[in-house]
N, CA, C and O atoms as CSV, one atom per row, in Angstrom:
chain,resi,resn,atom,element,x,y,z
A,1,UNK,N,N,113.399,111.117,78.271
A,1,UNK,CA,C,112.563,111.619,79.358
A,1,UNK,C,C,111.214,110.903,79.363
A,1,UNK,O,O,110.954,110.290,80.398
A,2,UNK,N,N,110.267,110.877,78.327
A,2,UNK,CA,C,109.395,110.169,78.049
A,2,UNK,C,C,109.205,108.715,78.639
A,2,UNK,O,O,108.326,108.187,79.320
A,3,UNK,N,N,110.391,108.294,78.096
A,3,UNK,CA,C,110.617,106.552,78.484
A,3,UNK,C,C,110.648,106.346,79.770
A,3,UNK,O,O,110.002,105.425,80.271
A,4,UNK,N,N,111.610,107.400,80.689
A,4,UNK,CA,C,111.949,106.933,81.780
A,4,UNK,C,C,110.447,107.148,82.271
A,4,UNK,O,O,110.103,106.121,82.858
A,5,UNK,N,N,109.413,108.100,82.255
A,5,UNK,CA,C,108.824,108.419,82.943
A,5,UNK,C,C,107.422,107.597,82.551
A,5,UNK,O,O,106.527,107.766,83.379
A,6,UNK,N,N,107.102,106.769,81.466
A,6,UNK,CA,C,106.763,105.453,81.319
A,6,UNK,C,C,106.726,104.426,81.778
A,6,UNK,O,O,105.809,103.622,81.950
A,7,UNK,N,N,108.327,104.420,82.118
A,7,UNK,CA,C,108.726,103.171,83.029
A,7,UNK,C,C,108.421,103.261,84.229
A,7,UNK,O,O,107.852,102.303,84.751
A,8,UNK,N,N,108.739,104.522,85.051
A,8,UNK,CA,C,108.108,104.785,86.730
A,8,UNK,C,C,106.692,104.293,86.386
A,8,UNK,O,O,106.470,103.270,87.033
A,9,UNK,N,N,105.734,104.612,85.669
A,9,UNK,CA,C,104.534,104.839,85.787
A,9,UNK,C,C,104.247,103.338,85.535
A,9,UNK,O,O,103.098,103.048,85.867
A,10,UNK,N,N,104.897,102.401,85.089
A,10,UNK,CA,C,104.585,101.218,84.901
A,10,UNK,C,C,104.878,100.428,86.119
A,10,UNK,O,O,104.170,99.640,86.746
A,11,UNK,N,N,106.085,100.828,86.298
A,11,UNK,CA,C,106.819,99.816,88.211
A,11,UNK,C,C,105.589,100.650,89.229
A,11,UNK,O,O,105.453,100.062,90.302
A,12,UNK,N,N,104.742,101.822,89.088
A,12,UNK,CA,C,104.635,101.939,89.984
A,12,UNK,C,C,102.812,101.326,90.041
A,12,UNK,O,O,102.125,100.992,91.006
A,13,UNK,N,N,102.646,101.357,89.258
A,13,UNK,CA,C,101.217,100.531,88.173
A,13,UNK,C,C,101.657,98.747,88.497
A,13,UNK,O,O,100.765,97.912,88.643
A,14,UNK,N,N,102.105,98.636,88.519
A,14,UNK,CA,C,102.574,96.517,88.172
A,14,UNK,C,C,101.767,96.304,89.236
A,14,UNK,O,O,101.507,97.212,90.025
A,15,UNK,N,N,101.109,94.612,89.408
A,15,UNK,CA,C,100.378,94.122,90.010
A,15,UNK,C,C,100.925,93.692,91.330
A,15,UNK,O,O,100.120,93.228,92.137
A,16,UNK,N,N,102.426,93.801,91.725
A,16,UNK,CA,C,103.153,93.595,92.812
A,16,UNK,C,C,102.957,94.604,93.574
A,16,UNK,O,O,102.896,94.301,94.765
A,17,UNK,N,N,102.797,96.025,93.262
A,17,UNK,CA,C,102.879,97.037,93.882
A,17,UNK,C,C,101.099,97.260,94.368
A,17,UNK,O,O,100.865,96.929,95.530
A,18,UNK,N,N,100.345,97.592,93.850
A,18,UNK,CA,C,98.730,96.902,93.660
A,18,UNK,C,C,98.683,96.238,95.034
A,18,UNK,O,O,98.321,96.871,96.025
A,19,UNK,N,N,98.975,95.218,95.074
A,19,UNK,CA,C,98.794,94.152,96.419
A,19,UNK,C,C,99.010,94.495,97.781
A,19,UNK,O,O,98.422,94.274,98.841
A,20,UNK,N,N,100.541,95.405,97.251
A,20,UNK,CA,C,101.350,95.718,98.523
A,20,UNK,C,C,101.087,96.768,99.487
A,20,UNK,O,O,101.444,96.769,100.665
A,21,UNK,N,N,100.115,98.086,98.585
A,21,UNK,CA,C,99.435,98.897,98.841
A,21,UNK,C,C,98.394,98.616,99.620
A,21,UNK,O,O,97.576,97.699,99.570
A,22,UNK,N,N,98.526,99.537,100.362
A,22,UNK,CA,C,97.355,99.927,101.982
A,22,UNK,C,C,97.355,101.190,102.938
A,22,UNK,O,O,98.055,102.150,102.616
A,23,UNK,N,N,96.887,101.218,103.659
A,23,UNK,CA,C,96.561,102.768,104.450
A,23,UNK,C,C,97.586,102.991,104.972
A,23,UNK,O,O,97.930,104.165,105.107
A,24,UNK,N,N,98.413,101.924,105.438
A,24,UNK,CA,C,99.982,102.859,106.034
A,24,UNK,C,C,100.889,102.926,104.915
A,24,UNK,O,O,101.830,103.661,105.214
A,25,UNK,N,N,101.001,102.415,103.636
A,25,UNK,CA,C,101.738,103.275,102.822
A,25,UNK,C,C,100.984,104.007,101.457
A,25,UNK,O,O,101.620,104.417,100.486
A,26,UNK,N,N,99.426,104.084,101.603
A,26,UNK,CA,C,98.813,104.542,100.797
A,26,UNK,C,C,99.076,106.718,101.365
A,26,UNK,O,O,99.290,107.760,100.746
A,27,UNK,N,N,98.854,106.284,102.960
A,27,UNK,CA,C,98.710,108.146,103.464
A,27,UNK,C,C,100.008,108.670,103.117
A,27,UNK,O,O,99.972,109.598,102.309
A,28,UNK,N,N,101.173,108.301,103.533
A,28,UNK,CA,C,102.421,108.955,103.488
A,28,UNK,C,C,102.868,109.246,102.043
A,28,UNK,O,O,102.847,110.385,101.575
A,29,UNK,N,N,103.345,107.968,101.242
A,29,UNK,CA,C,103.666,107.920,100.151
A,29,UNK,C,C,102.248,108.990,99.085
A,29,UNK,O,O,102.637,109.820,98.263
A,30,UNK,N,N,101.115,108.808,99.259
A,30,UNK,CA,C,100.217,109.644,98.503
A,30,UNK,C,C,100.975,111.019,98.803
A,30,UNK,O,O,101.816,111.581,98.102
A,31,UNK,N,N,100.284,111.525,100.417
A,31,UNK,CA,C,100.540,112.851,100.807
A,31,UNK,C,C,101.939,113.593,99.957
A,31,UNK,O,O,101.837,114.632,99.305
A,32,UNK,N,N,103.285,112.779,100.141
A,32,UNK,CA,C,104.167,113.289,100.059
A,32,UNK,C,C,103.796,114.026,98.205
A,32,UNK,O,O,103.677,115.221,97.934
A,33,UNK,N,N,103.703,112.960,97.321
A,33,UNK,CA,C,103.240,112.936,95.952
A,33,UNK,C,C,103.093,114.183,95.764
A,33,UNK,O,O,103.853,115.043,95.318
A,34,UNK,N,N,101.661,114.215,96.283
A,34,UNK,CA,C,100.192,114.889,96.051
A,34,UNK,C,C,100.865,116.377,96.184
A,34,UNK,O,O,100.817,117.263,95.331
A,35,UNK,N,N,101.625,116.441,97.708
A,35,UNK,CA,C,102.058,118.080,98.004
A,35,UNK,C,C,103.001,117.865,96.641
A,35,UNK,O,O,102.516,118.293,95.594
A,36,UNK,N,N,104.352,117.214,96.580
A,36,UNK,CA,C,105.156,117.989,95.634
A,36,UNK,C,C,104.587,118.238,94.197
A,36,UNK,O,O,105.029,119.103,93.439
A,37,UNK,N,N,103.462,117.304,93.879
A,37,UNK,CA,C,102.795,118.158,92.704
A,37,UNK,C,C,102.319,119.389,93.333
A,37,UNK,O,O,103.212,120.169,93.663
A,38,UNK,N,N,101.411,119.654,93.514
A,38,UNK,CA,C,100.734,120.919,93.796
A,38,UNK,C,C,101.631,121.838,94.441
A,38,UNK,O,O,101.091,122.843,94.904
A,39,UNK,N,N,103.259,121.695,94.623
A,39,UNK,CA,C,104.253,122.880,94.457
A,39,UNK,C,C,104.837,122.936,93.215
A,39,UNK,O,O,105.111,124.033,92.728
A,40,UNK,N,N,105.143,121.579,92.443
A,40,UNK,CA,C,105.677,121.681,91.029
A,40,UNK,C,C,104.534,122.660,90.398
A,40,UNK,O,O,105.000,123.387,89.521
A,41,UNK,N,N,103.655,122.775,90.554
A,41,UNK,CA,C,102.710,123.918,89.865
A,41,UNK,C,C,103.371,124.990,89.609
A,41,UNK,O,O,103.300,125.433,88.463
A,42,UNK,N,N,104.155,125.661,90.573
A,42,UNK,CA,C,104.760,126.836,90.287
A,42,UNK,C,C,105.356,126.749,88.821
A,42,UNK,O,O,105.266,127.477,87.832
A,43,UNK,N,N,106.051,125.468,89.114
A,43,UNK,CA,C,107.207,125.893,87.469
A,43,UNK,C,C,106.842,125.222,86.495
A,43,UNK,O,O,107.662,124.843,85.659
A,44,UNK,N,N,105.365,124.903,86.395
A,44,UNK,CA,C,104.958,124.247,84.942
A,44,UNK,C,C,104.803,125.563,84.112
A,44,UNK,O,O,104.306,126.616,84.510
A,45,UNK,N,N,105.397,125.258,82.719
A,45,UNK,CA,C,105.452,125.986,81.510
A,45,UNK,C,C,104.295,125.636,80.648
A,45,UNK,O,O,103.432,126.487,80.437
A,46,UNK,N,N,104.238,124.798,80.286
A,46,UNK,CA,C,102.899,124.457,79.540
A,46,UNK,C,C,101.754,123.978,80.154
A,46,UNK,O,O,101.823,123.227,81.127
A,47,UNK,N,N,100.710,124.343,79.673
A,47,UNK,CA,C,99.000,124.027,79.538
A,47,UNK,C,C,99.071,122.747,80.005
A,47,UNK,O,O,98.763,122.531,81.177
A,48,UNK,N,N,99.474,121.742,79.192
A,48,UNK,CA,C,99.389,120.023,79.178
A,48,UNK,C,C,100.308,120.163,80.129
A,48,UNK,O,O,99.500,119.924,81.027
A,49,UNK,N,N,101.543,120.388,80.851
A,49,UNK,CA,C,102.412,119.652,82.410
A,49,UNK,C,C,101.311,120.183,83.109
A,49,UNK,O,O,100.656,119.319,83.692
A,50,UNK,N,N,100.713,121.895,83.287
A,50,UNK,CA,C,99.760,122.227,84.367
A,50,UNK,C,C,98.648,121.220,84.428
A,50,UNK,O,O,98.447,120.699,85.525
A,51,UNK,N,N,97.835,120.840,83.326
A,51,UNK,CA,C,96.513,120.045,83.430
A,51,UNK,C,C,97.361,118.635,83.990
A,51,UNK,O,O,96.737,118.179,84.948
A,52,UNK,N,N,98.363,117.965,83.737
A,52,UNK,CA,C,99.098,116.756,84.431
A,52,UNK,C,C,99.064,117.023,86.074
A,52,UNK,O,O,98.453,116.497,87.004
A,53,UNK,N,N,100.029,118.106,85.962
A,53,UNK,CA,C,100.252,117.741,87.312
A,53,UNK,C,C,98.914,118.438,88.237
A,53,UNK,O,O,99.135,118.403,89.448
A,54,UNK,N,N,98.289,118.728,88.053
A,54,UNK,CA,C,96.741,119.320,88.798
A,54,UNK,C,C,96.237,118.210,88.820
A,54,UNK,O,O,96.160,117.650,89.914
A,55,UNK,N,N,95.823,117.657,87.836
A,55,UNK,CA,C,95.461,116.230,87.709
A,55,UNK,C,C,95.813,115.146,88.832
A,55,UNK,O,O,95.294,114.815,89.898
A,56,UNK,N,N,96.854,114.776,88.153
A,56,UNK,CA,C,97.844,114.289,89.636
A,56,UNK,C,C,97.418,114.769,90.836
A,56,UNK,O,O,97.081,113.885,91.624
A,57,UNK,N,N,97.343,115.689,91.156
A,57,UNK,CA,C,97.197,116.630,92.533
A,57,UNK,C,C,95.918,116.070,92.914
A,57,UNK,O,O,96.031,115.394,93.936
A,58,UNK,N,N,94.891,116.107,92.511
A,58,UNK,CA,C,93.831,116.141,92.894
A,58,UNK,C,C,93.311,114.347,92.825
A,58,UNK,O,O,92.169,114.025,93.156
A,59,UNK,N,N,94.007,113.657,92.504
A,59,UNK,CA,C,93.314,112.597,92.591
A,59,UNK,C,C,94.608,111.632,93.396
A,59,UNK,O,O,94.400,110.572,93.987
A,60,UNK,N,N,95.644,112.150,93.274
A,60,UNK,CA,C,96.567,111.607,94.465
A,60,UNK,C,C,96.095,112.018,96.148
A,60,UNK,O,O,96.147,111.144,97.014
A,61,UNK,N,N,95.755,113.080,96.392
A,61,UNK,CA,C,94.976,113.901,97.568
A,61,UNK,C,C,93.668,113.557,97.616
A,61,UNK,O,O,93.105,114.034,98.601
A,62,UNK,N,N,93.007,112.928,96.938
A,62,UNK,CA,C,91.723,112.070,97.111
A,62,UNK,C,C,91.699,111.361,97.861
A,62,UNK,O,O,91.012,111.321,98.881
A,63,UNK,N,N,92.690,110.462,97.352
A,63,UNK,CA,C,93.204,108.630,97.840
A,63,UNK,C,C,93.534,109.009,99.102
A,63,UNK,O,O,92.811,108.897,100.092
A,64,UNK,N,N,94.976,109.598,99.045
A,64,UNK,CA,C,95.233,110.025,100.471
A,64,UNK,C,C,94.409,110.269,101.378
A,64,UNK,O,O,94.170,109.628,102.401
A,65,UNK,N,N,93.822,111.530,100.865
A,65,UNK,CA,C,92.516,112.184,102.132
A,65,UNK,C,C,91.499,110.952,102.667
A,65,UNK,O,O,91.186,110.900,103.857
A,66,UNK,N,N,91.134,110.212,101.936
A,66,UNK,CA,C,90.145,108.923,101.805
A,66,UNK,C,C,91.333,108.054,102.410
A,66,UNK,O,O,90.829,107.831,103.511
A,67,UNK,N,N,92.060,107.675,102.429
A,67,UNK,CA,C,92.883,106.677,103.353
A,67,UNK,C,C,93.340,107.071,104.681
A,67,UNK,O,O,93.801,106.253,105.477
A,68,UNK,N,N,93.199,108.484,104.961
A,68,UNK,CA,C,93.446,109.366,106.339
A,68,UNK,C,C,92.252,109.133,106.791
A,68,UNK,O,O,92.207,109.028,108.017
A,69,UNK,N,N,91.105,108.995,106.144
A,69,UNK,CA,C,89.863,109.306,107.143
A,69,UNK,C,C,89.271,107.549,107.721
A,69,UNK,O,O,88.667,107.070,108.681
A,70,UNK,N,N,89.961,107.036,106.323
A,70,UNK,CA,C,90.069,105.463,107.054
A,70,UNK,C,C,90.773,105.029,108.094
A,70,UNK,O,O,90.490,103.999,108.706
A,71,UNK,N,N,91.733,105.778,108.366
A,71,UNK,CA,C,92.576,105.562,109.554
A,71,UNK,C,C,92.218,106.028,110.625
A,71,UNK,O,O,92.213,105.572,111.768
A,72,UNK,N,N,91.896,107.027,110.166
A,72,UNK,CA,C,91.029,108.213,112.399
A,72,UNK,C,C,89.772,106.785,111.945
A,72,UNK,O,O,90.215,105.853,112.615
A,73,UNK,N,N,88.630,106.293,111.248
A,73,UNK,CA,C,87.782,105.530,111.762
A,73,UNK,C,C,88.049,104.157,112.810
A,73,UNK,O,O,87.460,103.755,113.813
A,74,UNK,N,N,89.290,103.648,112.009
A,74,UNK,CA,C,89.703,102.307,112.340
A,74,UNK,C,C,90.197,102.292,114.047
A,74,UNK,O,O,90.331,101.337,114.813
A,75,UNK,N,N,90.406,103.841,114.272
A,75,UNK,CA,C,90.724,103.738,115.570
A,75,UNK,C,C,90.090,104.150,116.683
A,75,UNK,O,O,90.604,104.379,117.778
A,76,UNK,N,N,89.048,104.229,116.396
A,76,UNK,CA,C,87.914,104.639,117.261
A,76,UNK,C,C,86.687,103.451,117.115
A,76,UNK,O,O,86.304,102.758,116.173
A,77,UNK,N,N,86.250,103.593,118.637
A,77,UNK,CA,C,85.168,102.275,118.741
A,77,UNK,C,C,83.588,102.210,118.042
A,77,UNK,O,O,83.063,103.316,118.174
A,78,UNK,N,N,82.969,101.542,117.561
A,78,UNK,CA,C,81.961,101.792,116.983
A,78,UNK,C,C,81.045,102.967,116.575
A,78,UNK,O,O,80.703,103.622,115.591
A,79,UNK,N,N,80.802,102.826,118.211
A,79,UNK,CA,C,80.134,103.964,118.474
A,79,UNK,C,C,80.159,105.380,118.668
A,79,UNK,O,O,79.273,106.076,119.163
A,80,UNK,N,N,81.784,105.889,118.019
A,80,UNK,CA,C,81.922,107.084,117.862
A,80,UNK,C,C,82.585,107.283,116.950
A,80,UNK,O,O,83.374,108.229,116.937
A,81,UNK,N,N,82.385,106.088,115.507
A,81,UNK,CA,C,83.060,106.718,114.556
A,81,UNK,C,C,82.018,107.748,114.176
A,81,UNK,O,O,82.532,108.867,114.171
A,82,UNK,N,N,80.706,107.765,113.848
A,82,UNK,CA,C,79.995,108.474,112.877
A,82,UNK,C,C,80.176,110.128,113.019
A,82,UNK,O,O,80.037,111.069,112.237
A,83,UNK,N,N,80.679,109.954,114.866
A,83,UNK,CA,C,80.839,111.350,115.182
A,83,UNK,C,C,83.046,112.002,114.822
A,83,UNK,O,O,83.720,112.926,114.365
A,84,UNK,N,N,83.115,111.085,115.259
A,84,UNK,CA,C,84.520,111.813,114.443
A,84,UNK,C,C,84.451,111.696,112.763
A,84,UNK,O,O,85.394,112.391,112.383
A,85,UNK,N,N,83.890,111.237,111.791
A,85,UNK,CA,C,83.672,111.181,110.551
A,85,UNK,C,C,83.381,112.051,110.400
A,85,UNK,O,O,83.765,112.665,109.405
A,86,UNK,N,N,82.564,112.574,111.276
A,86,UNK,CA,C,81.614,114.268,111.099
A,86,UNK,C,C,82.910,115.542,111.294
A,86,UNK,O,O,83.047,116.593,110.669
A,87,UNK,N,N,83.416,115.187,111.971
A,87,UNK,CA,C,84.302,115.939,112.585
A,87,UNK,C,C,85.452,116.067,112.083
A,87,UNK,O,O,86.058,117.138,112.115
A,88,UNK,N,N,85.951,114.910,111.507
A,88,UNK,CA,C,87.095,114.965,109.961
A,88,UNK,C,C,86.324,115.877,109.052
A,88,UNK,O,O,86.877,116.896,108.637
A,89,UNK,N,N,85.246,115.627,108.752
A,89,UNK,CA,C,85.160,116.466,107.719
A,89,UNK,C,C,84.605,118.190,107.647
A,89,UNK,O,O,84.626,119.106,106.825
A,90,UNK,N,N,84.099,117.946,109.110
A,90,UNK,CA,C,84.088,119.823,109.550
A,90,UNK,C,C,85.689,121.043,109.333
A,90,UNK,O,O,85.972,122.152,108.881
A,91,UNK,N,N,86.412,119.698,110.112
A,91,UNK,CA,C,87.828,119.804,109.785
A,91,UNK,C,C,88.183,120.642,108.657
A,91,UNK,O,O,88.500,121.823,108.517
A,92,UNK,N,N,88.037,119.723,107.965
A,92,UNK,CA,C,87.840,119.325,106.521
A,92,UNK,C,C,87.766,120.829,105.730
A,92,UNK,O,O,88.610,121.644,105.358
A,93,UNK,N,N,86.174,120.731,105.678
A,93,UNK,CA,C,85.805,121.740,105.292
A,93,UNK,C,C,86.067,123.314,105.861
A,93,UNK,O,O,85.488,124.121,105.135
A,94,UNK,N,N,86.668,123.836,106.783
A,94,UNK,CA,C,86.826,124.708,107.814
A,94,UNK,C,C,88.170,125.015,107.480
A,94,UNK,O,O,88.578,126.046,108.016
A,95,UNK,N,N,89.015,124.389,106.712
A,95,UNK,CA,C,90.305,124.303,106.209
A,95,UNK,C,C,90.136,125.460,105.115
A,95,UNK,O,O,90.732,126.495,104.818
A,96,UNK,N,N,89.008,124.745,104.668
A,96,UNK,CA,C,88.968,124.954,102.911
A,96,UNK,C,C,88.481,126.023,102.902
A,96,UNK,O,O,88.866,126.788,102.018
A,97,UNK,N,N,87.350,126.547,103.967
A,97,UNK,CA,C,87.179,128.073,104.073
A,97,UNK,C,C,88.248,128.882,104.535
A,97,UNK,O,O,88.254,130.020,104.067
A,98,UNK,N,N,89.234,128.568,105.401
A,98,UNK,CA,C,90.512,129.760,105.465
A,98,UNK,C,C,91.303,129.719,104.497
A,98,UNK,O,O,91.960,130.717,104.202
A,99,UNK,N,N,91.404,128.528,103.787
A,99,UNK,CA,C,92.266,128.183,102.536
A,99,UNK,C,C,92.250,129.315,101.937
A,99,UNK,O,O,93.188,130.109,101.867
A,100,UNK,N,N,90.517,129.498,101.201
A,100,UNK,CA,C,90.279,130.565,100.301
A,100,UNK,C,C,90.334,132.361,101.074
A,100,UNK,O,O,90.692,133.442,100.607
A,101,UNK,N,N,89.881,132.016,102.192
A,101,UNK,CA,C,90.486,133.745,102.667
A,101,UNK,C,C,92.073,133.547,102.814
A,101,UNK,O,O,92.306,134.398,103.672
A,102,UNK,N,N,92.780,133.209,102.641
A,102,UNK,CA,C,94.256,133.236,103.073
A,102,UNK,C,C,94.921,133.329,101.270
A,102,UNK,O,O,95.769,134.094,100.810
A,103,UNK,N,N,94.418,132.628,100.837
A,103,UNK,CA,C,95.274,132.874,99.760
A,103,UNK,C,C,95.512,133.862,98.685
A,103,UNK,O,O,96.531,133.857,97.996
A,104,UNK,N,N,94.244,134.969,98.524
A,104,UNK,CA,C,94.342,135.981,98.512
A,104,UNK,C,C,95.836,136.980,98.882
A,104,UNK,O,O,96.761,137.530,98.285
A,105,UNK,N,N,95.417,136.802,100.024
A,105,UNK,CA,C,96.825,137.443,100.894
A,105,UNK,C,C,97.935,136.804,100.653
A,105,UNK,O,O,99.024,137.298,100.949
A,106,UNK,N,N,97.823,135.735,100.139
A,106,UNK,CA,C,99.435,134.931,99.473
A,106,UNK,C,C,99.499,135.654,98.137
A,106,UNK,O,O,100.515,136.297,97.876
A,107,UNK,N,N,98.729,135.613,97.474
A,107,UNK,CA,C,99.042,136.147,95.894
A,107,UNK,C,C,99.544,137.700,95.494
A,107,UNK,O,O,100.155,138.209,94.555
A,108,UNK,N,N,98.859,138.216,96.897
A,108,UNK,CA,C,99.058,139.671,97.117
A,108,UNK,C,C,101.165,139.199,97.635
A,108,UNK,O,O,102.078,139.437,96.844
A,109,UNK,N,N,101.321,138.772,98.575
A,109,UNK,CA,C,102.507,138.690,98.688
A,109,UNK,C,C,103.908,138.080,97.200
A,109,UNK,O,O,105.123,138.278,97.172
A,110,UNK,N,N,103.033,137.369,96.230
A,110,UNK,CA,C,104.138,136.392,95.290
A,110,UNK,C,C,102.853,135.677,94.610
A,110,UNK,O,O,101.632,135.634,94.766
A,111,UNK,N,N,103.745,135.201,93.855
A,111,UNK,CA,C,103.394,134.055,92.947
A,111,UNK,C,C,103.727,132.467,93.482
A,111,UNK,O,O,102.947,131.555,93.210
A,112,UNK,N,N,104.805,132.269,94.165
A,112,UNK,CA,C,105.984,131.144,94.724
A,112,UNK,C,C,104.486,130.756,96.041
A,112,UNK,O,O,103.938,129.655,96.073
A,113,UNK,N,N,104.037,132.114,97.126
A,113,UNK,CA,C,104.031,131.459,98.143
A,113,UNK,C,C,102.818,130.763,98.371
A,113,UNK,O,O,102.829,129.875,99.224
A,114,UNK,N,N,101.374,131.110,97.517
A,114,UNK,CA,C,100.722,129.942,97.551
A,114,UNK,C,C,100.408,128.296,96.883
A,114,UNK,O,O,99.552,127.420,97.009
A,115,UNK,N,N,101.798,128.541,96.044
A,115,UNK,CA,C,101.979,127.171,95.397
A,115,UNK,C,C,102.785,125.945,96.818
A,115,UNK,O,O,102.618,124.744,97.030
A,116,UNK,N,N,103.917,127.335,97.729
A,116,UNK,CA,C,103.952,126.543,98.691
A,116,UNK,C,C,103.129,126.320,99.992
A,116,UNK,O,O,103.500,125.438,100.766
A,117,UNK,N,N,102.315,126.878,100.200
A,117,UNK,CA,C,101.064,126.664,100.894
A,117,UNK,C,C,100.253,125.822,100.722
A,117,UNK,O,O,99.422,125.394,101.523
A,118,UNK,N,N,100.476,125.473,99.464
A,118,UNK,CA,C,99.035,124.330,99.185
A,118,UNK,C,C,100.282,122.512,99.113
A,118,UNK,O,O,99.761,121.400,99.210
A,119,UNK,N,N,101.555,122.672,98.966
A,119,UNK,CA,C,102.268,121.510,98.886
A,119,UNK,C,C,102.779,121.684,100.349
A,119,UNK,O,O,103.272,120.664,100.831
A,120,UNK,N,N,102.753,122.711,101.084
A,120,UNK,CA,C,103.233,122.120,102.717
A,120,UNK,C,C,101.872,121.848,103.488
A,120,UNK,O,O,101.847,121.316,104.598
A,121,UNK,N,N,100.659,122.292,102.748
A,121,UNK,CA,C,99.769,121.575,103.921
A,121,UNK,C,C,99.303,120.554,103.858
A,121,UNK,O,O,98.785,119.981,104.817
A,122,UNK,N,N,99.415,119.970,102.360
A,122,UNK,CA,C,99.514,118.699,102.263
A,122,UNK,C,C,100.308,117.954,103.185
A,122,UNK,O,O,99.937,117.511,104.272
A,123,UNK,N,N,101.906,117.812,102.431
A,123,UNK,CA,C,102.736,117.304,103.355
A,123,UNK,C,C,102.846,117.256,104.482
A,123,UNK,O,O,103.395,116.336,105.087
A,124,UNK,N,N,102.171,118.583,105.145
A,124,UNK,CA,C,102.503,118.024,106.832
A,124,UNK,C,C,101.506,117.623,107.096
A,124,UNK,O,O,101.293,117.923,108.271
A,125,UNK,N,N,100.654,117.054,106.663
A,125,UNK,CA,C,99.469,115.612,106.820
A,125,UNK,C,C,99.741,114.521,107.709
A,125,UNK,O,O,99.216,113.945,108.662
A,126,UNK,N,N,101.155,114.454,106.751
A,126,UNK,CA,C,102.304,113.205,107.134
A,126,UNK,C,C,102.228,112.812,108.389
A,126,UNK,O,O,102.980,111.932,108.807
């Protein structure tokens, strides 16, 4: 298990892959990642997989988020990126305040349904 998962981390690390990487396969391929960690949360057993895959989570959803907001800029004309930049991140942030009133009410419902709340809103980024 170890090995194999060495080896992904190396093919996916190599300097071929490095190059090949960019905003149209940095958003998708991240997003997808990023959510199924932050649902694998549910079934981590140990301390060290939880601190991994959180880990993971949060700095795969970085990149992503940071390569999404490179993309709404690139497509808008000069003079109105600064205002949709603003506006990604009102977004943004406006998320993150219902995030935290909503999930409450998930925990009250399960344990399962805000682990899938936080890996489908990732994913449907996509």
């Amino acid at each position: 298990m170890n090995c194999g998962s060495m080896m992904a981390v190396e093919s996916l690390c190599s300097l071929e892959n490095l190059t090949t990487c960019n905003d149209a396969t940095a958003k998708p391929y991240g997003l997808l990642l990023a959510g199924s960690c932050g649902t694998a949360l549910y079934w981590a057993r140990s301390s060290l997989v939880t601190l991994i895959l959180s880990s993971c989570y949060i700095t795969i959803c970085s990149i992503a988020s940071t390569a999404l907001v490179g993309a709404v800029v690139a497509m808008f004309p000069t003079s109105m990126r600064t205002m949709v930049v603003s506006l990604t991140m009102m977004f943004g942030r406006t998320g993150s305040i219902i995030g935290n009133v909503v999930f409450p009410y998930l925990m009250a419902l399960g344990c399962l349904p805000p682990f899938v709340m936080i890996g489908a809103i990732v994913i449907g980024k996509l």
